[in-house]
Short mmCIF file of the C-alpha atoms (twelve columns), coordinates in Angstrom:
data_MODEL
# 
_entry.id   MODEL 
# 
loop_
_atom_site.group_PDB 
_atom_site.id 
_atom_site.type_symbol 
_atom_site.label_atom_id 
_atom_site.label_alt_id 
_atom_site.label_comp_id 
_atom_site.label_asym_id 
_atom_site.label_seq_id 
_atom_site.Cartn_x 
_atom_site.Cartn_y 
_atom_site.Cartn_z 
_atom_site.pdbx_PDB_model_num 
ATOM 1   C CA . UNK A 1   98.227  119.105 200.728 1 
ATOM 2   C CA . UNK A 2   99.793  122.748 200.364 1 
ATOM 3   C CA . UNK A 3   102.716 121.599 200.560 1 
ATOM 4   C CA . UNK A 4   102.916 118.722 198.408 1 
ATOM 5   C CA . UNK A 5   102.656 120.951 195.118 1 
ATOM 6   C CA . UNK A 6   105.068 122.915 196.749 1 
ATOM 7   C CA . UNK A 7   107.608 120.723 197.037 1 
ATOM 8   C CA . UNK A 8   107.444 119.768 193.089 1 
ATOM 9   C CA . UNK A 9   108.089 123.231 191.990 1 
ATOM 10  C CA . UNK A 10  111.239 123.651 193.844 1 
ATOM 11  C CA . UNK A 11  112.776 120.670 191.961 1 
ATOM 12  C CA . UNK A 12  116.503 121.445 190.384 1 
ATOM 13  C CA . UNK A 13  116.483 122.291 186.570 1 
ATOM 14  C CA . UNK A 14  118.612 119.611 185.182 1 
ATOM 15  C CA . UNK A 15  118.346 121.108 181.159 1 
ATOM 16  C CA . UNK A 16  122.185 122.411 181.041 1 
ATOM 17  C CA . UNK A 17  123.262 119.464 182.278 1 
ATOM 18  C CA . UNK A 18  121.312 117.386 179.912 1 
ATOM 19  C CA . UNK A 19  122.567 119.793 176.882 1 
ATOM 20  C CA . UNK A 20  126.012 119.377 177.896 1 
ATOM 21  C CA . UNK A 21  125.933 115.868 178.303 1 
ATOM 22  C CA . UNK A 22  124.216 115.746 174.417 1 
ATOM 23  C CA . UNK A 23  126.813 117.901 172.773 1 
ATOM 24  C CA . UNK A 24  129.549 115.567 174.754 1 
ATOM 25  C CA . UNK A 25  127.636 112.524 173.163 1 
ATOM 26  C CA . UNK A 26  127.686 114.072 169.512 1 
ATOM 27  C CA . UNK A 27  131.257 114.814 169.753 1 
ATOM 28  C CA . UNK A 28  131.952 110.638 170.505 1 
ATOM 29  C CA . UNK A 29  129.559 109.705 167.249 1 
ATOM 30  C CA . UNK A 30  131.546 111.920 165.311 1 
ATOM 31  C CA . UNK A 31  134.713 111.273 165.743 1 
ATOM 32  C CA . UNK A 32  133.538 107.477 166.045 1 
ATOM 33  C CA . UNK A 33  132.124 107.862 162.019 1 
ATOM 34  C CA . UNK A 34  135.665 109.888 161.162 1 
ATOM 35  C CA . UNK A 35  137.579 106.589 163.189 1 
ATOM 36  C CA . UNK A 36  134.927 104.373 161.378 1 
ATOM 37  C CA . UNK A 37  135.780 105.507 157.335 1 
ATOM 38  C CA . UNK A 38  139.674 105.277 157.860 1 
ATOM 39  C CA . UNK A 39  140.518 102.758 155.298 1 
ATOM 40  C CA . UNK A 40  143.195 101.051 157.529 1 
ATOM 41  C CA . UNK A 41  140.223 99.989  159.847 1 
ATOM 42  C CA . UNK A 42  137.856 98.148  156.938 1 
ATOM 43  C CA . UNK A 43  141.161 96.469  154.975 1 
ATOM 44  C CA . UNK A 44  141.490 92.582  155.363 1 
ATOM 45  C CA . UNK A 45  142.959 90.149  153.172 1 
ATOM 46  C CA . UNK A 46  139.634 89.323  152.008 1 
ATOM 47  C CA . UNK A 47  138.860 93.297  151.447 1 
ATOM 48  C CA . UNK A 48  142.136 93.752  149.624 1 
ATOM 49  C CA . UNK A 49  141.847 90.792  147.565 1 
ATOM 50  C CA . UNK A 50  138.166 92.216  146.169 1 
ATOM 51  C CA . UNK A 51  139.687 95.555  146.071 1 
ATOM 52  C CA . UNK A 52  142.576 94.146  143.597 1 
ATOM 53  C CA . UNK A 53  139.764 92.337  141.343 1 
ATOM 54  C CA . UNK A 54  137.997 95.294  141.533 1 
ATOM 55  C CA . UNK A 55  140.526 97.505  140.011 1 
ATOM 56  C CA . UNK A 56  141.407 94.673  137.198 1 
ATOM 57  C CA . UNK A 57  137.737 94.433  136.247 1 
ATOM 58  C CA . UNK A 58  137.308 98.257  136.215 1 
ATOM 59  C CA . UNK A 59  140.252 97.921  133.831 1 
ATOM 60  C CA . UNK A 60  139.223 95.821  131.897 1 
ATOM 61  C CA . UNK A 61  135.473 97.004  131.758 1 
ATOM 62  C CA . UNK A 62  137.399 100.369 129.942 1 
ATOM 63  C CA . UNK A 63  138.667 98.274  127.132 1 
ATOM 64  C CA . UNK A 64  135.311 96.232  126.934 1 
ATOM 65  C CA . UNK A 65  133.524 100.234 126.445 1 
ATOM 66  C CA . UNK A 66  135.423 100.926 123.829 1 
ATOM 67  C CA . UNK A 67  135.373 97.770  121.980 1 
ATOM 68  C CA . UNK A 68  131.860 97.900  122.446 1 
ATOM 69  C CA . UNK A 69  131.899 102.131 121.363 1 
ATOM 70  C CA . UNK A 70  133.793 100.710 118.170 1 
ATOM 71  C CA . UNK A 71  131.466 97.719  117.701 1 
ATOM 72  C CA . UNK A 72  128.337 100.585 117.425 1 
ATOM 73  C CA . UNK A 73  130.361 102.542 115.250 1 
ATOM 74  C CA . UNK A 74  130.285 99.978  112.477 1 
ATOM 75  C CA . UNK A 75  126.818 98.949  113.228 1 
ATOM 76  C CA . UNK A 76  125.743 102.457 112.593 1 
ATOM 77  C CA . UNK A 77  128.406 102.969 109.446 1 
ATOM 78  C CA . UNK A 78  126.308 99.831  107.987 1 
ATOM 79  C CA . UNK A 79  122.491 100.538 108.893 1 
ATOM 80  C CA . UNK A 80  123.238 104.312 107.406 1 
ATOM 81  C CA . UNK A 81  124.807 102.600 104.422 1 
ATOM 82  C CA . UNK A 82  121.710 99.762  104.046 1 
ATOM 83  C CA . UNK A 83  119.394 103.303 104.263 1 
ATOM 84  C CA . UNK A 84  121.001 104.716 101.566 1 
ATOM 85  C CA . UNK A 85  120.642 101.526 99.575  1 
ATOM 86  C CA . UNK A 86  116.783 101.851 100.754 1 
ATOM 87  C CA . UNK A 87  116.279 105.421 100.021 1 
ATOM 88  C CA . UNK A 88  117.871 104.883 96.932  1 
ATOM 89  C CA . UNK A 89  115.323 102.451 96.095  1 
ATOM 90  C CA . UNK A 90  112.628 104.368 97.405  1 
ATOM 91  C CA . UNK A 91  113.756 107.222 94.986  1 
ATOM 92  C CA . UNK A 92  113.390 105.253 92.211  1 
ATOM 93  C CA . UNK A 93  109.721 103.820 93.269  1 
ATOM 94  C CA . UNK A 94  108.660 107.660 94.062  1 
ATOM 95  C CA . UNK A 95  109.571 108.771 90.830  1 
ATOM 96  C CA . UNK A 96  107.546 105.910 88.999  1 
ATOM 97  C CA . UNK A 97  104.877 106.622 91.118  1 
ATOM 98  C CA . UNK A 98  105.381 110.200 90.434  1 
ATOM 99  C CA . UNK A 99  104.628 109.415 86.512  1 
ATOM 100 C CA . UNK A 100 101.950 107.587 86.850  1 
ATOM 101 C CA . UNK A 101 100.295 110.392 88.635  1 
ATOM 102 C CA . UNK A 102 101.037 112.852 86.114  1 
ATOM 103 C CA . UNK A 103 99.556  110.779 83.485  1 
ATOM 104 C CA . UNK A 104 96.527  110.103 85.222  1 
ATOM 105 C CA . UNK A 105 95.993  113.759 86.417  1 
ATOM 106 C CA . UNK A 106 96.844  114.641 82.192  1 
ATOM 107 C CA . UNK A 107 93.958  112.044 81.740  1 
ATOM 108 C CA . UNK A 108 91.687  113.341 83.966  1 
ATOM 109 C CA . UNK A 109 92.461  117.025 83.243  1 
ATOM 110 C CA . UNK A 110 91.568  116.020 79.350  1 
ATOM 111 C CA . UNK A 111 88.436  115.000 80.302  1 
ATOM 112 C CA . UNK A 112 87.576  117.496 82.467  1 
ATOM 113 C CA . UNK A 113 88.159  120.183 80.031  1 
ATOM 114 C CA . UNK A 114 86.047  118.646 77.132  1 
ATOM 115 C CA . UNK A 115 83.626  117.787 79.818  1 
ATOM 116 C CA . UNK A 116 83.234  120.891 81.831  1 
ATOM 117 C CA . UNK A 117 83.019  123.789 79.706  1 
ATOM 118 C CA . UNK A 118 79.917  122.368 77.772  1 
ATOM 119 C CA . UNK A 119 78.401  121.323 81.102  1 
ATOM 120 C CA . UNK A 120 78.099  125.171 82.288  1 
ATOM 121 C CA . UNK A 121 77.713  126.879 79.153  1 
ATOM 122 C CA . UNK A 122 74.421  124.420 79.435  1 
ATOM 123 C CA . UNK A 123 73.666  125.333 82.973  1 
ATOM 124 C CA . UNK A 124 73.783  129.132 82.233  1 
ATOM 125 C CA . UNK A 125 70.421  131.075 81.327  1 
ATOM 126 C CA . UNK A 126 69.356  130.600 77.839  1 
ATOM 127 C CA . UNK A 127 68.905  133.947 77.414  1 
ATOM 128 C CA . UNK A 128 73.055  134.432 77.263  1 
ATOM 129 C CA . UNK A 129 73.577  131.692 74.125  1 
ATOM 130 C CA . UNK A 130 76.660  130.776 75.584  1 
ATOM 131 C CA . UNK A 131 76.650  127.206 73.808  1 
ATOM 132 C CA . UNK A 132 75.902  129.107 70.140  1 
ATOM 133 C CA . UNK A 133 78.948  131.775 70.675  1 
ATOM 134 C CA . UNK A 134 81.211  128.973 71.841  1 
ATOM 135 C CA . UNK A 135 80.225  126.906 68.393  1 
ATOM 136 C CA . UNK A 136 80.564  130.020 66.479  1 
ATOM 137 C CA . UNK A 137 84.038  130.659 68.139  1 
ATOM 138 C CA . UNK A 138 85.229  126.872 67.470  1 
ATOM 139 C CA . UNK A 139 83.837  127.710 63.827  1 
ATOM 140 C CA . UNK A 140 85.687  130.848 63.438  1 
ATOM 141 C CA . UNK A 141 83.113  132.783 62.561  1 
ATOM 142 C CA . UNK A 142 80.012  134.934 64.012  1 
ATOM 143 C CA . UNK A 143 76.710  133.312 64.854  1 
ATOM 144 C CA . UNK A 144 75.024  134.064 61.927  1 
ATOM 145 C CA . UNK A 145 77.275  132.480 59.672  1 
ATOM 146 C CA . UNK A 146 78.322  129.689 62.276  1 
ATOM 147 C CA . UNK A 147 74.753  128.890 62.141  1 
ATOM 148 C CA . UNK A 148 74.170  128.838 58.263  1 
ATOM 149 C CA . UNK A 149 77.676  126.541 57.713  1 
ATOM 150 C CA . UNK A 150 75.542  124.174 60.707  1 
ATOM 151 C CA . UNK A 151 72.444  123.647 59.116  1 
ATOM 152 C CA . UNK A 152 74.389  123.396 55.542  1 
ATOM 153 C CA . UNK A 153 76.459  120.446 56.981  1 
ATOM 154 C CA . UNK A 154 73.145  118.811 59.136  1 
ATOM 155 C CA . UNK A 155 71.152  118.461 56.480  1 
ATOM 156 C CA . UNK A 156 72.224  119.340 52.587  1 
ATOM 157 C CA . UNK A 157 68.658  118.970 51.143  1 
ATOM 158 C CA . UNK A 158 67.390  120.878 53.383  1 
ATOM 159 C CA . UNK A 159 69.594  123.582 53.415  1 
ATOM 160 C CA . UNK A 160 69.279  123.495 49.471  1 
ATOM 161 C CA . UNK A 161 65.216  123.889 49.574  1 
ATOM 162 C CA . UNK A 162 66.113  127.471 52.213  1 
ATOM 163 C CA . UNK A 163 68.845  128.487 50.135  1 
ATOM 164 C CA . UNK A 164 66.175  128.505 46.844  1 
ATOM 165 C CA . UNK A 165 63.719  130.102 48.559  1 
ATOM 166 C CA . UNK A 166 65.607  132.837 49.685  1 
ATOM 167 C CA . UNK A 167 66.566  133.274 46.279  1 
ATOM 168 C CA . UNK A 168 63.005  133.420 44.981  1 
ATOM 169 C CA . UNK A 169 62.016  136.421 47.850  1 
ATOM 170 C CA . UNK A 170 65.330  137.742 48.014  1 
ATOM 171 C CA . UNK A 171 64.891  140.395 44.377  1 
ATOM 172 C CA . UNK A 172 61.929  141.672 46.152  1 
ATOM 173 C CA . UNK A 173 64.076  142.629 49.454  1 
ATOM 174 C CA . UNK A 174 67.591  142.730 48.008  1 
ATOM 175 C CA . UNK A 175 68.615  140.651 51.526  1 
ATOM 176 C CA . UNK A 176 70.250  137.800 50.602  1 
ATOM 177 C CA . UNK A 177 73.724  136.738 51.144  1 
ATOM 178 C CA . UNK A 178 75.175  132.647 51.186  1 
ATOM 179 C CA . UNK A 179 78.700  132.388 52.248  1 
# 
């Protein structure tokens, strides 16, 4: 039984010989592949006769790119003019719309400016009189006298009953003044 394992190492190493008979086998695909693309190998009649309608189509296909580059041209010359017809248009619509904003917002700013100032002069503390000084201001006058022309112009008879009893107490304290 020694010997049998003996025997198997002292087989012949056969790897150059392989390596030389791959590189030989390499050299036959490639210059098969460089035989194989020589066009005088794949021409036929049938070959040339495609080749020929190739080339005519090809030709052809140029002048069907350009008519067709020329055919985009003038679809794009006529959308941007139909755009500017559009905008145009649009212009026109914007500015209306434009107008009837500012009228509105004129409207609404009106309102908001007789609304508003009255609204927080009334929310203020009493204490400030900020709705007398702004009717003595649209008056033109101070408070006092903003005051007298108001209860002159409420209520006449009234005002003509304080007025003459002013008068009657006003020799003893030399106070009285109507404007």
């Amino acid at each position: 039984m020694e010997r049998l394992t003996d025997e198997r190492t002292a087989q012949p190493d056969y790897a150059p010989t392989l390596e030389a008979i791959d590189k030989r086998i390499q050299d036959v695909c490639g210059w098969a592949r460089r035989v194989s693309e020589k066009p005088a190998l794949t021409l036929t009649p049938e070959s040339l006769g495609r080749e020929i309608a190739a080339v005519a189509a090809s030709s052809r296909g140029a002048d069907r790119q350009m008519l067709e580059r020329a055919s985009a041209a003038m679809d794009a010359a006529a959308s941007r003019i139909d755009a500017m017809i559009a905008r145009s248009r649009s212009v026109a619509e914007q500015n209306r719309e434009l107008m009837k904003n500012r009228i509105a917002f004129a409207i609404a700013g009106m309102a908001l400016s007789a609304i508003l100032p009255g609204a927080i002069a009334r929310s203020l503390p009493v204490s400030w009189a900020v709705p007398e000084r702004m009717a003595a201001r649209m008056l033109g006058t101070d408070m006092w006298h903003a005051g007298q022309s108001m209860m002159a112009k409420a209520d006449p008879d009234r005002w003509r009953q304080i007025v003459a009893r002013e008068r009657e107490c006003a020799p003893r304290t030399g106070e009285w003044s109507e404007k």
